[in-house]
PLY file of the C-alpha trace (Angstrom):
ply
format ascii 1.0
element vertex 514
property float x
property float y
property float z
element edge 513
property int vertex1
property int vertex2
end_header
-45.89 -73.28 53.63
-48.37 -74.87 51.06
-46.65 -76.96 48.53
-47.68 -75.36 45.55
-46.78 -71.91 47.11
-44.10 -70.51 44.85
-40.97 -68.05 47.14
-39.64 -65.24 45.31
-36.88 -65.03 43.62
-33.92 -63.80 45.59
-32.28 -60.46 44.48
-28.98 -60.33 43.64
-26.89 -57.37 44.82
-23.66 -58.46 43.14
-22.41 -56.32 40.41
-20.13 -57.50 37.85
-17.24 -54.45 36.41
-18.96 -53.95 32.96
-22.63 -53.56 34.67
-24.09 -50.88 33.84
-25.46 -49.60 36.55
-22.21 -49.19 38.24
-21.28 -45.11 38.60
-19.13 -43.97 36.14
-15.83 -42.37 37.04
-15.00 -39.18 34.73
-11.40 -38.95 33.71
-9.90 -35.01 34.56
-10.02 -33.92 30.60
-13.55 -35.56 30.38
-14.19 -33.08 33.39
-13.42 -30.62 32.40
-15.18 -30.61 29.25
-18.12 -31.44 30.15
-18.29 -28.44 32.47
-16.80 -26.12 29.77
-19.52 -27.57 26.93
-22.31 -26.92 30.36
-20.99 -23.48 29.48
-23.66 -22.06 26.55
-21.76 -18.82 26.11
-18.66 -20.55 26.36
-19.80 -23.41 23.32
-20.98 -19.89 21.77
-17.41 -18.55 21.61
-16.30 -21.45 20.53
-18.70 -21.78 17.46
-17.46 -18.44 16.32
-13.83 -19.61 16.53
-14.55 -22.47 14.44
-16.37 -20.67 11.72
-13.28 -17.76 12.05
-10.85 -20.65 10.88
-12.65 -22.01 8.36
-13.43 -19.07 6.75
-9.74 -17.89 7.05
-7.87 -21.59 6.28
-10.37 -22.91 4.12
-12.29 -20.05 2.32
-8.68 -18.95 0.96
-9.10 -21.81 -1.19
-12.23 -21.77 -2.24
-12.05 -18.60 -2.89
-11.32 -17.83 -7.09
-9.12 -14.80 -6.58
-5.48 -14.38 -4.85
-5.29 -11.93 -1.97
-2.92 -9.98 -4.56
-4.99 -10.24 -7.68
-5.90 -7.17 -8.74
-8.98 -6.24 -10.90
-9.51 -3.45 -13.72
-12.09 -1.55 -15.36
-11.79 0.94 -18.81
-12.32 4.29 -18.13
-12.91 7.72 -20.34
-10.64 9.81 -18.52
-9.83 13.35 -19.79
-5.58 13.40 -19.72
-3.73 16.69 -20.29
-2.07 16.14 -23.57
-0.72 18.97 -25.44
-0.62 23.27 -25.29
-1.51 25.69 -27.31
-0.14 29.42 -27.77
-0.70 31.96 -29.82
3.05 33.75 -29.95
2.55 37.68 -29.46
5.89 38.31 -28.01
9.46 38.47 -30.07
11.47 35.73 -29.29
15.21 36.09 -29.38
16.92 33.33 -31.90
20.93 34.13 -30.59
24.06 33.01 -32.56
26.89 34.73 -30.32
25.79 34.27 -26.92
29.44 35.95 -25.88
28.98 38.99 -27.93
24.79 38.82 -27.44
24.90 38.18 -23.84
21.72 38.14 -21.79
22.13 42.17 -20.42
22.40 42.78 -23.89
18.84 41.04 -24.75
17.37 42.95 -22.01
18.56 46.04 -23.56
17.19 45.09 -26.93
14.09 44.09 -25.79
13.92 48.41 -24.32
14.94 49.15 -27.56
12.30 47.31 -29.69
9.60 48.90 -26.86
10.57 52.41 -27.31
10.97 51.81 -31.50
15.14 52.13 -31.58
17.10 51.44 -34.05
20.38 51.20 -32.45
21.74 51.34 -28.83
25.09 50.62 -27.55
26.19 48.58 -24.86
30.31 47.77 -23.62
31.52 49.62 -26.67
29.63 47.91 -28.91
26.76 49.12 -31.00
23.67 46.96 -31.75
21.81 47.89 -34.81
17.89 46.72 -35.01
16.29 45.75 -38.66
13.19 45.32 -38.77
12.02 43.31 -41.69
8.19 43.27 -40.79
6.03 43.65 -37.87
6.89 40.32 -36.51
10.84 40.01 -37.55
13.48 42.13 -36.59
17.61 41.45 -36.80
20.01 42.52 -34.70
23.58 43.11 -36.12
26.57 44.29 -34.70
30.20 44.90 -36.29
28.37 44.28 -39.56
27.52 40.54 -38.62
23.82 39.55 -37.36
24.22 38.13 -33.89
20.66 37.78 -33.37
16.87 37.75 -34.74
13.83 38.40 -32.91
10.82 37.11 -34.00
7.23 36.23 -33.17
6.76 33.22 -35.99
8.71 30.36 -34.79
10.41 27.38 -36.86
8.92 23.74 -35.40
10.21 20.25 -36.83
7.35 18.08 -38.20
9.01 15.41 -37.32
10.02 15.32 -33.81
10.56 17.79 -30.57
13.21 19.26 -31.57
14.69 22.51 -31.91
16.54 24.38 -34.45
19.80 25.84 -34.41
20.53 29.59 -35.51
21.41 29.49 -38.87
18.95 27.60 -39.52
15.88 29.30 -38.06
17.78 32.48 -39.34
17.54 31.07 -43.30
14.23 29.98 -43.22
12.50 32.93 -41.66
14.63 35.15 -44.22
13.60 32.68 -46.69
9.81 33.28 -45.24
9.83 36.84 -45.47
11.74 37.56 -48.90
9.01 35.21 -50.15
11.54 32.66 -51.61
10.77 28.54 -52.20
13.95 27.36 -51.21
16.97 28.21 -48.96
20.57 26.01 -48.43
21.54 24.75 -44.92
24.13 22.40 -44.47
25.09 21.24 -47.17
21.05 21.05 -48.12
18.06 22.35 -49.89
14.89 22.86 -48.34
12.06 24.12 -49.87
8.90 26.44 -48.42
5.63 26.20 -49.92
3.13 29.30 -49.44
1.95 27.52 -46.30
5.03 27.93 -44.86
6.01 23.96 -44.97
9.65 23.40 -45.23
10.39 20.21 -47.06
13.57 18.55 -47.49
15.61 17.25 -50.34
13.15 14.02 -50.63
9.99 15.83 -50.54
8.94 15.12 -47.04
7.69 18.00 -44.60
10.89 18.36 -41.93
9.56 22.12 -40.23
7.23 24.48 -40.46
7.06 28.50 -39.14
3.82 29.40 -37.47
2.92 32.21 -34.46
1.22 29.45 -32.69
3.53 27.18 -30.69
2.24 23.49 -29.74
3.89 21.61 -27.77
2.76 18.32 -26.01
2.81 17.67 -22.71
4.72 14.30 -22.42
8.01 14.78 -23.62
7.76 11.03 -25.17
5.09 12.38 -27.90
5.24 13.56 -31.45
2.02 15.43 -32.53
1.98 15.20 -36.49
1.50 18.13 -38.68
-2.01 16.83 -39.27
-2.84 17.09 -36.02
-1.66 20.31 -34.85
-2.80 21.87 -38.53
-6.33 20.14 -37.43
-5.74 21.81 -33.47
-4.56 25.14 -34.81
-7.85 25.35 -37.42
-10.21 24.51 -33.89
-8.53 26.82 -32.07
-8.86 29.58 -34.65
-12.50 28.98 -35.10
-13.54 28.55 -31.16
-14.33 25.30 -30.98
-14.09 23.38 -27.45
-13.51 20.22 -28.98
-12.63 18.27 -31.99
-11.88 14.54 -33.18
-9.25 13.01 -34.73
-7.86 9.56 -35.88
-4.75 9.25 -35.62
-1.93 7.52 -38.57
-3.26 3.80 -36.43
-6.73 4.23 -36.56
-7.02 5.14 -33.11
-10.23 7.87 -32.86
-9.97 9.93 -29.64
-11.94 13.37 -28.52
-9.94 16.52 -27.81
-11.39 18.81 -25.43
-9.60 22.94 -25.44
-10.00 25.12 -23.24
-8.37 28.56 -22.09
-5.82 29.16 -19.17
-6.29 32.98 -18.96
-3.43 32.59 -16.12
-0.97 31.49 -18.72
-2.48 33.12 -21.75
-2.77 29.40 -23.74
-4.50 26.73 -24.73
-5.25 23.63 -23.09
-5.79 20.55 -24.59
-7.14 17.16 -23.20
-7.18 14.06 -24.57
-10.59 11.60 -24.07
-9.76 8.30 -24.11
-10.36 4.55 -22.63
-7.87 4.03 -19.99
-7.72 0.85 -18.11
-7.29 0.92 -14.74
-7.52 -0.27 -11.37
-11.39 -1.34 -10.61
-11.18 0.40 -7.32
-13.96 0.84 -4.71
-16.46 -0.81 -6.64
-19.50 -1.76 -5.22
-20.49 -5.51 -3.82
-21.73 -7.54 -7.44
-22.39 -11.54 -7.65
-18.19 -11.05 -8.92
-16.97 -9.27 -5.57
-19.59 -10.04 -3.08
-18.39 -7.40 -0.44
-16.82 -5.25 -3.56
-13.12 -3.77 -4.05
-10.63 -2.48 -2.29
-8.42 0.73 -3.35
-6.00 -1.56 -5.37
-8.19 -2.77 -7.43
-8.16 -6.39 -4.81
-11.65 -8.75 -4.15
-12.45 -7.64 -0.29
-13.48 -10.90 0.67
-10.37 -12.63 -0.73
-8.63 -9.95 1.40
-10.47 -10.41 4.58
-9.84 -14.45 3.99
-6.16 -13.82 3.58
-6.06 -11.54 6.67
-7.64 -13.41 8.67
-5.44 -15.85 8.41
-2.34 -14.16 8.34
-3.99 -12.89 11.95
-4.83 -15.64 13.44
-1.35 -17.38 12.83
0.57 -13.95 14.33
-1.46 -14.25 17.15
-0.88 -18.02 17.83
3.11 -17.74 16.97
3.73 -14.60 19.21
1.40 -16.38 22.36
3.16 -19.82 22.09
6.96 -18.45 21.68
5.51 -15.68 24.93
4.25 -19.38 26.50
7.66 -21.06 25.33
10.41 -18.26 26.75
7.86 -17.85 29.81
7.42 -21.73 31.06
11.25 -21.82 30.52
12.08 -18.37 32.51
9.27 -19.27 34.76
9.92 -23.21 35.65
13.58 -23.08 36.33
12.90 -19.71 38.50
10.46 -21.16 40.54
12.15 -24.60 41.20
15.16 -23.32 42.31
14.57 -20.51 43.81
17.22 -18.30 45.95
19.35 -16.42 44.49
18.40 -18.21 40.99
14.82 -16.86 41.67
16.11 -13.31 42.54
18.39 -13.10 39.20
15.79 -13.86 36.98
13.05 -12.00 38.28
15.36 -9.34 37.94
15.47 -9.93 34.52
11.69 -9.98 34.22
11.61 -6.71 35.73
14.14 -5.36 32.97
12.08 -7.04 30.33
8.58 -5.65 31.68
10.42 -1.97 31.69
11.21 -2.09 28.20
8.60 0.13 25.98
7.58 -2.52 23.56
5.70 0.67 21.30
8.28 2.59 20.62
10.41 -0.10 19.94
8.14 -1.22 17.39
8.01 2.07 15.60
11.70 2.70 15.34
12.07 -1.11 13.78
9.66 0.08 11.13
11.01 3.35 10.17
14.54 1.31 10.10
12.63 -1.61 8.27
11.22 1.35 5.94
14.35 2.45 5.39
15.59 -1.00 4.61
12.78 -2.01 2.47
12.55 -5.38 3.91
10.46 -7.39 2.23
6.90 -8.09 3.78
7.91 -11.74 4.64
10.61 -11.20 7.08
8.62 -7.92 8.27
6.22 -10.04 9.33
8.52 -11.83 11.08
10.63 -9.47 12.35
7.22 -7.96 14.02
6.01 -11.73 15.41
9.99 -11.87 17.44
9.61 -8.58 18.78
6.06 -9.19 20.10
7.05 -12.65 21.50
10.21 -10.99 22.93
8.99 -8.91 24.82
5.17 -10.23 25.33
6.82 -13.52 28.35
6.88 -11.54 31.61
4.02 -12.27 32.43
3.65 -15.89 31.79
7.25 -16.37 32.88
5.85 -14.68 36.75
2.49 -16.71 36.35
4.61 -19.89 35.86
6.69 -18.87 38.68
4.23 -18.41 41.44
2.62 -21.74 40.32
5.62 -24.05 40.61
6.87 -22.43 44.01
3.76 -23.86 45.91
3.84 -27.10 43.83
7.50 -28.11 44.48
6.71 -28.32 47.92
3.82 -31.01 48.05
4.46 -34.39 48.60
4.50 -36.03 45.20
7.55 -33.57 44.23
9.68 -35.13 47.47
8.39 -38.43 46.00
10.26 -37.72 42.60
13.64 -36.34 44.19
13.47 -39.90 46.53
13.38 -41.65 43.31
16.40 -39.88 42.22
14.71 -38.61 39.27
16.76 -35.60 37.29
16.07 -32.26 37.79
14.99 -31.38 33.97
12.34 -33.97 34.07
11.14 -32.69 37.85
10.77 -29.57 36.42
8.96 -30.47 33.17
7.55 -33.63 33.29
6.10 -33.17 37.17
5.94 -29.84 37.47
5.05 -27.90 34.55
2.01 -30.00 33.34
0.29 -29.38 36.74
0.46 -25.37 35.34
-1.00 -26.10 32.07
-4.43 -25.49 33.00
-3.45 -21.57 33.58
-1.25 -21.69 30.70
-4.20 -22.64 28.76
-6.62 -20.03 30.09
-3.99 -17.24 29.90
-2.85 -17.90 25.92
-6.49 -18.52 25.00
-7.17 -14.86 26.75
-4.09 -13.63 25.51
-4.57 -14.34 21.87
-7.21 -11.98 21.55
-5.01 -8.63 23.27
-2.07 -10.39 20.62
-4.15 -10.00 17.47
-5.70 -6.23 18.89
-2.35 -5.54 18.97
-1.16 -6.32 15.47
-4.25 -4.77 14.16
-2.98 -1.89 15.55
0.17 -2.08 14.69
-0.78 -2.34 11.03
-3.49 0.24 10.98
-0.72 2.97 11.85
1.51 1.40 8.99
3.99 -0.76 11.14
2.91 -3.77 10.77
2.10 -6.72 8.19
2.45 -4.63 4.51
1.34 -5.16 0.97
0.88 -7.84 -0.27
0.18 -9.30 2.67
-3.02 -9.15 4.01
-4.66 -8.33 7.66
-7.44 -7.18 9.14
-5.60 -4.21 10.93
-4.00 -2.83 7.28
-7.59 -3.19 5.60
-8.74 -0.95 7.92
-6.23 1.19 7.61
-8.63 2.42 4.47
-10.51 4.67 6.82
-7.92 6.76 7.21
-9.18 8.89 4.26
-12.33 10.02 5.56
-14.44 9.75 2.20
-13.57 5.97 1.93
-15.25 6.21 5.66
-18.06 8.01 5.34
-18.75 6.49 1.47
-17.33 2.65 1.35
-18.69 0.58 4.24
-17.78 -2.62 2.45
-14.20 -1.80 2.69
-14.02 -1.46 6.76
-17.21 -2.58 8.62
-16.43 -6.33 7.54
-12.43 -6.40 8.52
-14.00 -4.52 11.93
-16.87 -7.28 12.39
-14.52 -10.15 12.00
-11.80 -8.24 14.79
-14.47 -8.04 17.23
-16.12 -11.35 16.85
-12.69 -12.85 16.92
-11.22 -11.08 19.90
-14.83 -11.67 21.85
-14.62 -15.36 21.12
-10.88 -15.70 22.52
-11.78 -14.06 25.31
-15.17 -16.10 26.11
-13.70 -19.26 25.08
-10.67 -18.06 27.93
-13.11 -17.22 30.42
-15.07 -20.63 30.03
-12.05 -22.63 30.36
-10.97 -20.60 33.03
-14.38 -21.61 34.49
-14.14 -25.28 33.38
-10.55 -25.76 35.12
-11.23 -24.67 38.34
-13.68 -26.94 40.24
-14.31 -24.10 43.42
-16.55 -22.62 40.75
-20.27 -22.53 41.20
-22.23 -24.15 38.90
0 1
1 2
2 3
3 4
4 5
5 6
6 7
7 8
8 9
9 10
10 11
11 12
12 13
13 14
14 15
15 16
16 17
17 18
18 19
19 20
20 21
21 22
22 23
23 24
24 25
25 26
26 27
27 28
28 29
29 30
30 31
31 32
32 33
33 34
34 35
35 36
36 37
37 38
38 39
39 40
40 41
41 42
42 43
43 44
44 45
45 46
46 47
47 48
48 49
49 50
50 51
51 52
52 53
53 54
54 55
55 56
56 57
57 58
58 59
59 60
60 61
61 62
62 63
63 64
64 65
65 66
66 67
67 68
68 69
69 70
70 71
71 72
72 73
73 74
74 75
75 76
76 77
77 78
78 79
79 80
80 81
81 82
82 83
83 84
84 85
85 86
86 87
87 88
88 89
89 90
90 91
91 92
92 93
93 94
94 95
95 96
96 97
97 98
98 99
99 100
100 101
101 102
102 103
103 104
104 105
105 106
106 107
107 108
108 109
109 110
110 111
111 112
112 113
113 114
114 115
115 116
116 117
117 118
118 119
119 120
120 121
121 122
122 123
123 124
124 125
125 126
126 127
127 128
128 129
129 130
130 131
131 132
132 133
133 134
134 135
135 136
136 137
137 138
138 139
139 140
140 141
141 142
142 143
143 144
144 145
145 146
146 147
147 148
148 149
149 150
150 151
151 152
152 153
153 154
154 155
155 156
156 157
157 158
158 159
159 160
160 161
161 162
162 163
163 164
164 165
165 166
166 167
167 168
168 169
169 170
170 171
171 172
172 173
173 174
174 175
175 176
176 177
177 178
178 179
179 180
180 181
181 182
182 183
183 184
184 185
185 186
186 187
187 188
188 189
189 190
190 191
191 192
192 193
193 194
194 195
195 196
196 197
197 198
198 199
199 200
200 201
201 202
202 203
203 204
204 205
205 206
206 207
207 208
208 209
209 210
210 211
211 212
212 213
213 214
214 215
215 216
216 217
217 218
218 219
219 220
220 221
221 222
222 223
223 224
224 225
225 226
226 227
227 228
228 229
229 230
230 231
231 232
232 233
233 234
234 235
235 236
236 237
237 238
238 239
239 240
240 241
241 242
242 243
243 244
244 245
245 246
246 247
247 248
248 249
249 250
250 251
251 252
252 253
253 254
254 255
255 256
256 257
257 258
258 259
259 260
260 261
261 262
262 263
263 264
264 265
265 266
266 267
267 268
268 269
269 270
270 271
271 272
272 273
273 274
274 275
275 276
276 277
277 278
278 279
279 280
280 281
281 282
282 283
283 284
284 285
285 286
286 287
287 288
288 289
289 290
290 291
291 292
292 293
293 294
294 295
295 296
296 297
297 298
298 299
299 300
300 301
301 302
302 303
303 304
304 305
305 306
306 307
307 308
308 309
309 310
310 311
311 312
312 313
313 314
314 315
315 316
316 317
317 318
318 319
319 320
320 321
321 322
322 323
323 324
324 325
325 326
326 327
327 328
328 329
329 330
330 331
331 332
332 333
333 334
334 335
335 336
336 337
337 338
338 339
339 340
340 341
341 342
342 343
343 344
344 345
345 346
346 347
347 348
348 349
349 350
350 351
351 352
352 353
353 354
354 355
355 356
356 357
357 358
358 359
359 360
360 361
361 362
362 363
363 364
364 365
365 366
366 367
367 368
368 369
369 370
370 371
371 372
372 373
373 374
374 375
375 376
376 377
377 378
378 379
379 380
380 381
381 382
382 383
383 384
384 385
385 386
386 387
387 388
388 389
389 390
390 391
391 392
392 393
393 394
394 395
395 396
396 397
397 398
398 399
399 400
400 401
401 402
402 403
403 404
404 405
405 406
406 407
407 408
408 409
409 410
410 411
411 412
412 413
413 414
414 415
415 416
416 417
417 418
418 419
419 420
420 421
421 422
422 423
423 424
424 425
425 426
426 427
427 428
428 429
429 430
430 431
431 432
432 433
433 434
434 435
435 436
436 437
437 438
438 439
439 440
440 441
441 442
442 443
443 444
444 445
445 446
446 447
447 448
448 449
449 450
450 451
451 452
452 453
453 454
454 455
455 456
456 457
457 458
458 459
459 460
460 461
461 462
462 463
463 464
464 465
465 466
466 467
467 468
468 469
469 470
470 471
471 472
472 473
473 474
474 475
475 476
476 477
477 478
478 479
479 480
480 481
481 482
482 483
483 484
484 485
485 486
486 487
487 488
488 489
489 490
490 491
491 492
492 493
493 494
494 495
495 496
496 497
497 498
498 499
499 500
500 501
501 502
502 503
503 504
504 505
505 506
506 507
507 508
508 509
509 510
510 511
511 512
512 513
């Protein structure tokens, strides 16, 4: 070889541990996530599920509003408020109901129809007066035991009414055309008006044919008013406006009940109340609800209160299940037998009705929403672990036979931590799959639950009970905004669970094709 030939440099095939060319050993999580993130639809569900919990845990406070705030609006609303009638029949005024009883009204009332002036009835005779057209007395054994009369004595005051002798002295008083009359101890006085004033001057009754009367028992209409009424009604008008003794200016709308032969009178005024059903503003973006409540607030606040029913109910079905299911499978025999027995029992059990009757009895308690949303999370969990217990079951009776579980009984090792330690984490990659998948049949289910009324209650929010809106078919067929979002959420939500399931199913089991 020439001298100034230069060799080539010998390759060295001797890798050191932190080269980087060396191949790269994934660890069994690492696995199997990158095989479930290879998954596009799987990362899709997953997306969803992220954006579902942040809009749930997070938009709640964000959001401005409560889930229980309610929101109001002022109103004209038209509100029955008082009647009106024009008196064309005699009423009877009685002082002696024992010697006036009611047979001998009726006959009275035969005798003033066919013009009598007397009739008898049990031995005694009834004598008729009239005074006028509109005022008749009724005596018997020389002592007046009742008057009949189409004017009628009403207090000024209040909704009272009067006793006998009174009524009885100032329609007397009325007729004979005298200004004052004594009752109790009292002098009243009667203008030509027919206003009876007391001893200090102020108006305390009055005797008119027309009878008003308002319809809340709570409310005194002042002579003004009804003097005001009376003059509208008299002159046909179908409305009129007054201020009352606060200022208060309000529009009375009349109109005529032919049925009942009266007057009825409604009251316009601004009424607050509950802004409900409006329509989606830069304030409520997806509107109101029927109380009044901000539906987005509501559909924040339900989805959470969803999402954590669902995950409570799945991990105490996972919790009851791995228990049922570990020490069933380990043991086996007649262990095994007894409490797959009990699984069977559990899986007969009609978890349905059982929920309805603890409503109606919850109902019937009037338990408050806290603890029945509780109550309904135990019962679902109770009776949601057969399945996970016979899942857990068939996985540890092939696993307690391999080699690494005689390993762990030669190294004396307890039977608690064979179970749980050893044999129980080799079954969490089902027990993953199955809660993920079951998390989505777990909220269906309480949506359902508190669409029919059985489930989570006011004030509580959930995507099941705002839906339970379309039950009245013109909030269906009118308010979208109150139902289609709650509905989009559900379905995105329970899709994602079950993708999400399906692509770790997928990602855990390395027989799959990929």
């Amino acid at each position: 070889m020439a001298k100034n030939e230069k060799t080539a440099p010998e390759k060295n095939t001797d890798y050191s541990l932190n080269d980087d060319r060396r191949v790269k050993v994934l660890s069994p999580g690492a696995l199997v996530a990158k095989r479930f993130f290879r998954n596009r639809l799987a990362v899709t569900g997953l997306v969803i599920l992220v954006i579902m919990f942040v809009f749930s845990f997070l938009g709640g406070v964000v959001s401005p509003y409560k889930q229980d705030q309610k929101f109001y609006r002022t109103d004209i609303q038209k509100k029955d408020f008082a009647g009106v009638l024009y008196n064309q029949e005699y009423r009877y005024t009685v002082a002696d109901s024992d010697v006036f009883s009611g047979v001998a009204q009726a006959n009275a009332v035969l005798a003033v129809q066919r013009e009598l002036d007397s009739y008898d009835y049990e031995g005694t005779t009834f004598t008729l007066n009239k005074i006028n057209d509109n005022y008749f007395t009724i005596t018997a054994n020389g002592k007046v035991v009742s008057i009949a009369s189409k004017d009628v004595v009403s207090s000024s005051t209040s909704n009272e009414t009067f006793d006998f002798e009174f009524t009885y002295k100032a329609l007397n008083a009325s007729v004979n055309g005298d200004k004052s009359f004594d009752y109790d101890g009292k002098t009243f006085t009667i203008d030509k008006d027919r206003s009876i004033f007391d001893e200090k001057g102020e108006e305390y009754a009055y005797i008119s044919q027309y009878i008003v009367r308002p319809v809340m028992g709570d409310i005194v209409l002042s002579r003004d008013f009804k003097n005001k009424l009376i003059d509208a009604v008299e002159n046909n008008e179908t409305s009129f406006i007054y201020t009352d003794e606060q200022g208060v200016e309000a529009e009375y709308i009349i109109s005529f009940d032919a049925s009942k032969n009266q007057y009825n009178i409604k009251q316009e005024i601004d009424t607050t109340v509950f802004d409900t059903y409006a329509e989606p503003t830069s304030k409520h973006w997806l509107g109101t609800d029927r109380n009044g409540m901000d539906m987005l607030t509501r559909l924040m606040y339900g989805g959470r209160v969803s999402l954590i029913i669902g995950f409570i109910v799945v991990f105490l079905e996972t919790f009851i299940g791995v228990i049922f299911g570990g020490i069933s499978g380990y043991f086996g025999g007649r262990v095994d037998n007894l409490m797959m027995r009990i699984v069977d029992i559990f899986y007969c059990i009609p978890s349905m009705p059982i929920i309805i009757i603890l409503g109606a009895a919850m109902d019937a308690a009037n338990l408050e929403p806290s603890k029945r949303m509780l109550m309904l999370m135990i019962v679902l969990g109770v009776t949601g672990w057969p399945g996970i217990a016979r899942l857990v079951r068939g996985q540890i009776l092939s696993l307690r036979e391999q080699e690494f579980m005689t390993a762990t009984e030669a190294c004396g090792i307890s039977v608690s931590r064979r179970i749980f330690k050893h044999l129980i984490p080799n079954v969490i990659p089902q027990l993953i799959v199955t809660m993920t998948m079951g998390l989505g049949g777990t909220i269906i289910t309480e949506a359902t639950l508190s669409f029919l009324g059985l489930g989570v209650r006011f004030p509580f929010a959930s995507w099941g009970n705002i839906i339970n809106d379309v039950n009245n078919v013109f909030v269906l067929t009118h308010y979208w905004n109150i139902w289609i979002p709650a509905g989009i959420l559900l379905l995105l939500t329970v899709l994602a669970f079950n993708i999400v399931g399906d692509g770790l199913r997928d990602a855990f089991d390395p027989k799959m094709k990929r």
